[in-house]
Structures are given as C-alpha cells and as structure tokens.
mmCIF file of the C-alpha atoms, coordinates in Angstrom:
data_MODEL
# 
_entry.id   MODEL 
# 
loop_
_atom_site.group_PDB 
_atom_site.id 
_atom_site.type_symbol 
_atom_site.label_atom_id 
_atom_site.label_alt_id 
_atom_site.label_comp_id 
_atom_site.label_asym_id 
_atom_site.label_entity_id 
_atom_site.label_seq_id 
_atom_site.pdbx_PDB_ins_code 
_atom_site.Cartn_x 
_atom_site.Cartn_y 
_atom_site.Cartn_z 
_atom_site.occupancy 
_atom_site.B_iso_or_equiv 
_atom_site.pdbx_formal_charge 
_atom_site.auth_seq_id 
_atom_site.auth_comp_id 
_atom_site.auth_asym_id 
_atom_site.auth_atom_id 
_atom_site.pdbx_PDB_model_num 
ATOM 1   C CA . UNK A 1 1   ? -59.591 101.638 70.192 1.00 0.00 ? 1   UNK A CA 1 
ATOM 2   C CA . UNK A 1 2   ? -56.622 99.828  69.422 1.00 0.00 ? 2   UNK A CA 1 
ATOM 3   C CA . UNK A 1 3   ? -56.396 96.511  68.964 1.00 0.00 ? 3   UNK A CA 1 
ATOM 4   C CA . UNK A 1 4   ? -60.599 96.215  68.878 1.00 0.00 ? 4   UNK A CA 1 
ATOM 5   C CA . UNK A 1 5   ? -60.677 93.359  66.301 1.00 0.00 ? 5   UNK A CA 1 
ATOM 6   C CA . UNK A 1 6   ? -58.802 91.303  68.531 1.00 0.00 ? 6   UNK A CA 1 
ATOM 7   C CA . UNK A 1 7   ? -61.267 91.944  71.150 1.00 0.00 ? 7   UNK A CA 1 
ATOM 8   C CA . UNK A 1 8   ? -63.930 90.998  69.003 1.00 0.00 ? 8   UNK A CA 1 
ATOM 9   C CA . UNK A 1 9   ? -61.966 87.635  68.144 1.00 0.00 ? 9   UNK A CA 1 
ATOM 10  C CA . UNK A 1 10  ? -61.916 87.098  71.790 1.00 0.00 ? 10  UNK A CA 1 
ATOM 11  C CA . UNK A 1 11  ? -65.912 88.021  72.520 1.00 0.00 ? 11  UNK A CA 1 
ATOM 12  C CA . UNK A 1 12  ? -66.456 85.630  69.111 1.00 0.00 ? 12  UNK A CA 1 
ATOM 13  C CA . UNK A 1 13  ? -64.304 82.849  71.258 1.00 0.00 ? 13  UNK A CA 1 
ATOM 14  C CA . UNK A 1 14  ? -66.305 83.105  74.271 1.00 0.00 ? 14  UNK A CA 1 
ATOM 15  C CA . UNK A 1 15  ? -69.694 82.749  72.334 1.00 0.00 ? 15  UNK A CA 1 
ATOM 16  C CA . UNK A 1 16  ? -68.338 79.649  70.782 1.00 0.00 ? 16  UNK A CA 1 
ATOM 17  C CA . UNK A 1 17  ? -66.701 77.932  74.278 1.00 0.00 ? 17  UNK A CA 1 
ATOM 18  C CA . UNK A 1 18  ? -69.932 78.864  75.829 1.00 0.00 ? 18  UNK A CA 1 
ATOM 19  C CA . UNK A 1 19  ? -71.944 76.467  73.184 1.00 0.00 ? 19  UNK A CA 1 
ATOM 20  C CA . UNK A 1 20  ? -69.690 74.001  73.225 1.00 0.00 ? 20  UNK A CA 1 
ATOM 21  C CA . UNK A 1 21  ? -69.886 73.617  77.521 1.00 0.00 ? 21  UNK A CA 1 
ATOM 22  C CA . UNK A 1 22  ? -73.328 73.701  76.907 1.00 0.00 ? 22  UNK A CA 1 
ATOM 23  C CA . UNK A 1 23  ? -73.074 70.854  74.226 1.00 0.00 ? 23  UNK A CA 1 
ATOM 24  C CA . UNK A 1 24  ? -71.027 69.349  76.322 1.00 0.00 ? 24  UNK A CA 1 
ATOM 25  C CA . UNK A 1 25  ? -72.470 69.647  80.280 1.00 0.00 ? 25  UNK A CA 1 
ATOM 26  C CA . UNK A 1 26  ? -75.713 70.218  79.908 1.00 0.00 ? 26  UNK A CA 1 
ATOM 27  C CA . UNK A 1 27  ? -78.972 68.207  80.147 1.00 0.00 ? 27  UNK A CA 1 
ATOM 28  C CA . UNK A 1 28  ? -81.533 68.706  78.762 1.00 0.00 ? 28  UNK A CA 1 
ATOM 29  C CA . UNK A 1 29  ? -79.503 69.939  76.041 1.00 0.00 ? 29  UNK A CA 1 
ATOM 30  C CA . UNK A 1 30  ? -80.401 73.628  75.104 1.00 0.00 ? 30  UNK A CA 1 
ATOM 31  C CA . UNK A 1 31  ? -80.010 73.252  71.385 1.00 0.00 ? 31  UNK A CA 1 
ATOM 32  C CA . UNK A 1 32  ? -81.572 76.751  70.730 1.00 0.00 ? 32  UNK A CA 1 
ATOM 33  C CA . UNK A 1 33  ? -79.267 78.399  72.894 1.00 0.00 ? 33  UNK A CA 1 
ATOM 34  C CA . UNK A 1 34  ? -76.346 76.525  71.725 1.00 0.00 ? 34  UNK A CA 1 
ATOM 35  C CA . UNK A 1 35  ? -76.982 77.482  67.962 1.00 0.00 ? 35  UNK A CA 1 
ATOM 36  C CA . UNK A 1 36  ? -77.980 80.958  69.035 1.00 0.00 ? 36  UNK A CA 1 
ATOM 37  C CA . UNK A 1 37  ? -73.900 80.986  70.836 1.00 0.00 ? 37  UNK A CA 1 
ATOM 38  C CA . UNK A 1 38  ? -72.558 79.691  67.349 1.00 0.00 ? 38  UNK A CA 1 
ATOM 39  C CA . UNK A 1 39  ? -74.373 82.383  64.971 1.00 0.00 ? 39  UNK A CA 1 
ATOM 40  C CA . UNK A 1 40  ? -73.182 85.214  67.568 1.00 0.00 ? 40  UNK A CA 1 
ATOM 41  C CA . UNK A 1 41  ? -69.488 83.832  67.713 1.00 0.00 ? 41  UNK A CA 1 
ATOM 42  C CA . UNK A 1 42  ? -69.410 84.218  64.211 1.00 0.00 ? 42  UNK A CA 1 
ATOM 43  C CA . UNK A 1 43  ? -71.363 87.348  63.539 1.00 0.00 ? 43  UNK A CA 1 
ATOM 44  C CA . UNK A 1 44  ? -68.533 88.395  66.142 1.00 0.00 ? 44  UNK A CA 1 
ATOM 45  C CA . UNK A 1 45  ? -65.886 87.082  64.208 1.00 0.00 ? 45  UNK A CA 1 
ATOM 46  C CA . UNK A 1 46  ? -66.386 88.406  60.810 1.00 0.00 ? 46  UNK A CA 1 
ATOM 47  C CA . UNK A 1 47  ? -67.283 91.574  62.626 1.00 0.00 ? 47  UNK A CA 1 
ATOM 48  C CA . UNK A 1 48  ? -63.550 91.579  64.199 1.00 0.00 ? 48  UNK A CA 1 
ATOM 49  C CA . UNK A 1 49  ? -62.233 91.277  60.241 1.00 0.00 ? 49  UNK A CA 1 
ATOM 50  C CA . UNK A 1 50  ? -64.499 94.089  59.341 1.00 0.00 ? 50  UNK A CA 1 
ATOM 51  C CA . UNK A 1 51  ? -62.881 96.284  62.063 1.00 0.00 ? 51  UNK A CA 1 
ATOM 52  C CA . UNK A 1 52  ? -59.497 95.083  61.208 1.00 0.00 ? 52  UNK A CA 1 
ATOM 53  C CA . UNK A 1 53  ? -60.046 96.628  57.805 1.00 0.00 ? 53  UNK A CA 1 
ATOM 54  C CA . UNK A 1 54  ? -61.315 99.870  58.384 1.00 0.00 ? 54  UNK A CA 1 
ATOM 55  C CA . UNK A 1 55  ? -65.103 99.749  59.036 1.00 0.00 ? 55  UNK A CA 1 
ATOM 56  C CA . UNK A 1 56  ? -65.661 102.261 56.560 1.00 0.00 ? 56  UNK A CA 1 
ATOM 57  C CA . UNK A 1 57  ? -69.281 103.636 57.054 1.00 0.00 ? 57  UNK A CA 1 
ATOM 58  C CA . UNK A 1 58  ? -69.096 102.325 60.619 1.00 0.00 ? 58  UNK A CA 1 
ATOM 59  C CA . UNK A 1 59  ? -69.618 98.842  61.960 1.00 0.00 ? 59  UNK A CA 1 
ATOM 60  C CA . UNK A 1 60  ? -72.949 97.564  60.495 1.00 0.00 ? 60  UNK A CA 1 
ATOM 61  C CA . UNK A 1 61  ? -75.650 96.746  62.626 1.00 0.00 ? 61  UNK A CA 1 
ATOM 62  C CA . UNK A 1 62  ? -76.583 94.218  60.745 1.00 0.00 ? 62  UNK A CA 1 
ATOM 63  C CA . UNK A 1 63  ? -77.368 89.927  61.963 1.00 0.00 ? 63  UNK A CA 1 
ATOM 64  C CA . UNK A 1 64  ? -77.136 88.993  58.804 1.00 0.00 ? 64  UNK A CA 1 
ATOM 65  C CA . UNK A 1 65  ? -74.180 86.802  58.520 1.00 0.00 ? 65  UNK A CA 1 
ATOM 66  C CA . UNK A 1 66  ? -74.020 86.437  54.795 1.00 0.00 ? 66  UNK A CA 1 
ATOM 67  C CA . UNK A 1 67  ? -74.543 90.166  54.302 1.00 0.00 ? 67  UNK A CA 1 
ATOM 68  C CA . UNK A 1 68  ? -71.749 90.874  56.850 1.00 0.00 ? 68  UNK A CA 1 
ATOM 69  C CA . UNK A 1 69  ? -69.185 88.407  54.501 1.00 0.00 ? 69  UNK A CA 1 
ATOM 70  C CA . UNK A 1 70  ? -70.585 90.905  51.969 1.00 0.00 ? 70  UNK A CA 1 
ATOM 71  C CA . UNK A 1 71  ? -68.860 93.582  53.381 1.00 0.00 ? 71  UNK A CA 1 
ATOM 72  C CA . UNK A 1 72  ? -65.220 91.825  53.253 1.00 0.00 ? 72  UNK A CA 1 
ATOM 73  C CA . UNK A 1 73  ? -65.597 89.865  49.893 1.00 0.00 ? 73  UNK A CA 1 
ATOM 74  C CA . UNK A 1 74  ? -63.116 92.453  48.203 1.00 0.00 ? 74  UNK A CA 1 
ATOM 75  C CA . UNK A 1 75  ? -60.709 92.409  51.287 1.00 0.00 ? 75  UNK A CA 1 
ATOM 76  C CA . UNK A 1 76  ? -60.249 88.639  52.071 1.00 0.00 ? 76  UNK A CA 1 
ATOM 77  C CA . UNK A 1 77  ? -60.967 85.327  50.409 1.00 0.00 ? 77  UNK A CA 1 
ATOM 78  C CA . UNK A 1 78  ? -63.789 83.977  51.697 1.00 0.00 ? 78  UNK A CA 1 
ATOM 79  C CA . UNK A 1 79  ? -64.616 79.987  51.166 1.00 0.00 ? 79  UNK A CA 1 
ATOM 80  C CA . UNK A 1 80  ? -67.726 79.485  48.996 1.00 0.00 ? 80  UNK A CA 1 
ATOM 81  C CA . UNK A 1 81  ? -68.878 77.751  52.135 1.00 0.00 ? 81  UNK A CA 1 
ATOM 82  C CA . UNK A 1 82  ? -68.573 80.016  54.485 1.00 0.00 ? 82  UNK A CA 1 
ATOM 83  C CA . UNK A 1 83  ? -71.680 81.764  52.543 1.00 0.00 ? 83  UNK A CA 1 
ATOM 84  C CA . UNK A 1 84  ? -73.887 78.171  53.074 1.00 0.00 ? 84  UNK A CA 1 
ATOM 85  C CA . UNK A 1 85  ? -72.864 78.428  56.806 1.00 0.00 ? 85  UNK A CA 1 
ATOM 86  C CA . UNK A 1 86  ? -73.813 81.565  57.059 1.00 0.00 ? 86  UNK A CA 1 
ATOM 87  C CA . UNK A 1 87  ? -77.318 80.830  55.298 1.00 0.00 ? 87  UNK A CA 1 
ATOM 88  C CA . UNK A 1 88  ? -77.703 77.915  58.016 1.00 0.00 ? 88  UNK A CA 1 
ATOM 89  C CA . UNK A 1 89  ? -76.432 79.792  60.930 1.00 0.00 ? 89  UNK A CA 1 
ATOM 90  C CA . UNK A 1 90  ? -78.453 83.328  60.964 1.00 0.00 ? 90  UNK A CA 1 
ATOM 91  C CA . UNK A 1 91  ? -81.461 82.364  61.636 1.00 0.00 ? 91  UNK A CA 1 
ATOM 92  C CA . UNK A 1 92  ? -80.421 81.434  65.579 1.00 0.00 ? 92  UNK A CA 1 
ATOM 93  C CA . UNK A 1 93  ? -79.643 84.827  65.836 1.00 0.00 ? 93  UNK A CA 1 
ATOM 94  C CA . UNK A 1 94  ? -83.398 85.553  65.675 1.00 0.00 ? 94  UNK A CA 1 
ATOM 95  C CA . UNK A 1 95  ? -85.758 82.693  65.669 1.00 0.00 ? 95  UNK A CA 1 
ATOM 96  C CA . UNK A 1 96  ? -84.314 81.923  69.099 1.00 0.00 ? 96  UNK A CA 1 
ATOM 97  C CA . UNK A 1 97  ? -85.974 84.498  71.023 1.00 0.00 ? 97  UNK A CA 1 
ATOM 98  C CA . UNK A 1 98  ? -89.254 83.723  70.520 1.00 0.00 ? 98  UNK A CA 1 
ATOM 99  C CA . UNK A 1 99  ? -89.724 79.713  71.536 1.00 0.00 ? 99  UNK A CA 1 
ATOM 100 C CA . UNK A 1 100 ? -90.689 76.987  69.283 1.00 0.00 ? 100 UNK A CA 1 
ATOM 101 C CA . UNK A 1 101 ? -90.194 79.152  66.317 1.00 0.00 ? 101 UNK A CA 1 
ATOM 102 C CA . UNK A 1 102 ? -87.280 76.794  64.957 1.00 0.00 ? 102 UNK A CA 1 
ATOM 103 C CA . UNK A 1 103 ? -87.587 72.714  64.942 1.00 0.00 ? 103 UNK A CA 1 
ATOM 104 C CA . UNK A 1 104 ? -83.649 72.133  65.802 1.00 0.00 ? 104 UNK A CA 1 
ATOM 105 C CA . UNK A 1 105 ? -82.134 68.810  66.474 1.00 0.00 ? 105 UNK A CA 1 
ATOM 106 C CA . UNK A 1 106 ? -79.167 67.108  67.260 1.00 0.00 ? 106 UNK A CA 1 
ATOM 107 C CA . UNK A 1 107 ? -77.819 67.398  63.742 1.00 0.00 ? 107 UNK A CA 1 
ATOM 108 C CA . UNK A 1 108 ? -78.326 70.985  63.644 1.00 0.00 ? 108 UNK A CA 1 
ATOM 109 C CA . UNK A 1 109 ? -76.536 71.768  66.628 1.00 0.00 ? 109 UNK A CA 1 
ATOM 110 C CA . UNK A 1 110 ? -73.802 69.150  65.238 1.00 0.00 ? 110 UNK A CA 1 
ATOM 111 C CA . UNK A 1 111 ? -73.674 71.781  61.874 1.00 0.00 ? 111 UNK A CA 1 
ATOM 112 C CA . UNK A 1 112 ? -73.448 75.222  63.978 1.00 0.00 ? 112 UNK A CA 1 
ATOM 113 C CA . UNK A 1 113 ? -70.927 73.892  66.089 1.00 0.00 ? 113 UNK A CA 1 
ATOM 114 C CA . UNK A 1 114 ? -68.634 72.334  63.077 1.00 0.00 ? 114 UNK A CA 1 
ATOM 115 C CA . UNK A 1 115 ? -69.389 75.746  61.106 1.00 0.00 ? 115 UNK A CA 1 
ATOM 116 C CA . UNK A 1 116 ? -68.771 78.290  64.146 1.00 0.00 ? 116 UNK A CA 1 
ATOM 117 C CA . UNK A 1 117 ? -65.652 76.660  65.137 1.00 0.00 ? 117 UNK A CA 1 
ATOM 118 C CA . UNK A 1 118 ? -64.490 76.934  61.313 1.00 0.00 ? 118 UNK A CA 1 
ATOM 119 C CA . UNK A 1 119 ? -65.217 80.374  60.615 1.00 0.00 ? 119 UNK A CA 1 
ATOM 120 C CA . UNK A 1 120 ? -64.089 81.712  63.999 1.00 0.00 ? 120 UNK A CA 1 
ATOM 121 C CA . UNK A 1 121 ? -60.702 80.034  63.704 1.00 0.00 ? 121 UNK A CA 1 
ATOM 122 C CA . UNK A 1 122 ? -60.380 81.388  59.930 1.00 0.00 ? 122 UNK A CA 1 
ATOM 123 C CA . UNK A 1 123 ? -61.634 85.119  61.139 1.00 0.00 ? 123 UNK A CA 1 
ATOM 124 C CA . UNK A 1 124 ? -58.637 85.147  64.196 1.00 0.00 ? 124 UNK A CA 1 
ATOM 125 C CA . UNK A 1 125 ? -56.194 83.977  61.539 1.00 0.00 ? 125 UNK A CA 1 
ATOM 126 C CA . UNK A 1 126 ? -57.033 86.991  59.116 1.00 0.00 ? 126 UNK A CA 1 
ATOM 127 C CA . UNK A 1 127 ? -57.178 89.429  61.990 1.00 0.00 ? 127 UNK A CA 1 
ATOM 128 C CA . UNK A 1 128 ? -53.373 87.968  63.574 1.00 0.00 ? 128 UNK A CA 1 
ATOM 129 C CA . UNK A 1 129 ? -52.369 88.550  60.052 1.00 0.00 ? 129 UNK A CA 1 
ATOM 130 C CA . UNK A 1 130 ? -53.146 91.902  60.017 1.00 0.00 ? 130 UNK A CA 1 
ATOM 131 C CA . UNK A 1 131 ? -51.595 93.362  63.682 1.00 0.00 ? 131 UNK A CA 1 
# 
C-alpha cells in the first residue's frame, strides 16, 4: 500500500490527540487509558518508520516498544532516551487491560504524555524524510 507509513503516522497522531483530550476534558481523569493512548501512539509511530524502511520479515507483532526501536537501530538514529521511554511506556500497552494492575498517577501520565508527543513527532519527521 503506498504511502502506509504515513498512515501509520496519522493512526500514531490520533492515539496521542485522543490522550491528550482525555488529559485535558475529562473527570475523573482516566490515567490508565490515557497512558495506554500514549504507548499505542508510539508503538504506532515507530511502526510507521519500520514500514517506511522495508519491513523486512513483515511488520512485527510485537508491543514491545524497546524491541520495536530494535528493529530500526541500524536504519535511523535513535536518542538514548527514546529506549528509557520506551521502558516506561510499554507496560500501558498491557497492564491496562486488566484493572488495578498498575498504581499510575498524575506524574506518570505527565511522563507518557511528554514522551509520546516526543517520539511521535521524531517518527513523522523520519518518515516525511523518506517520501
């Protein structure tokens, strides 16, 4: 499909402007939800890079968000951070879905936000770079 990684980019957007309306308009906040929005923007956004360089083998199916920056390390330069996000953030991507099985507060969903919205914006810049 042509043009896929954008689409991903734009799926990866959506995940992330539907945590931060949450953040934002919601009360009682759902923190689980919104951290579970940030891990799946960016699992969608590095996913986008890994299509926009070939997915060799296939796209992995795979929530692991530091073993999916494993599969680009030799295509793009990845911030040494971007692997401590990704150790903070994949755990929403599971925990979530069975309640009370993470303790998350405000400065959590503070942290997913700040690291979704850096990642996602760095992923749709390495993807426009490559059209």
């Amino acid at each position: 499909m042509e043009h896929e990684d954008i689409m991903w980019i734009e799926f990866a957007k959506t995940d992330l402007g539907v945590a931060e309306h949450l953040d934002k308009q919601y009360y009682p906040k759902p923190s689980e939800i919104i951290c579970y929005h940030c891990q799946q923007a960016v699992e969608k956004a590095i996913k986008a890079i890994i299509i926009s360089y070939g997915a060799q083998g296939g796209m992995p199916k795979k929530h692991n968000l530091s073993f999916l920056l494993e599969q680009i390390k030799n295509k793009v330069e990845i911030p040494e951070k971007y692997y401590d996000y990704a150790d903070a953030l994949t755990p929403y991507g599971i925990a979530v879905r069975y309640p009370n099985e993470l303790d998350i507060e405000e400065r959590h969903v503070r942290d997913a936000l700040l690291y979704a919205k850096e990642i996602v914006g760095w992923a749709e810049k390495i993807v426009e770079q490559k059209e």
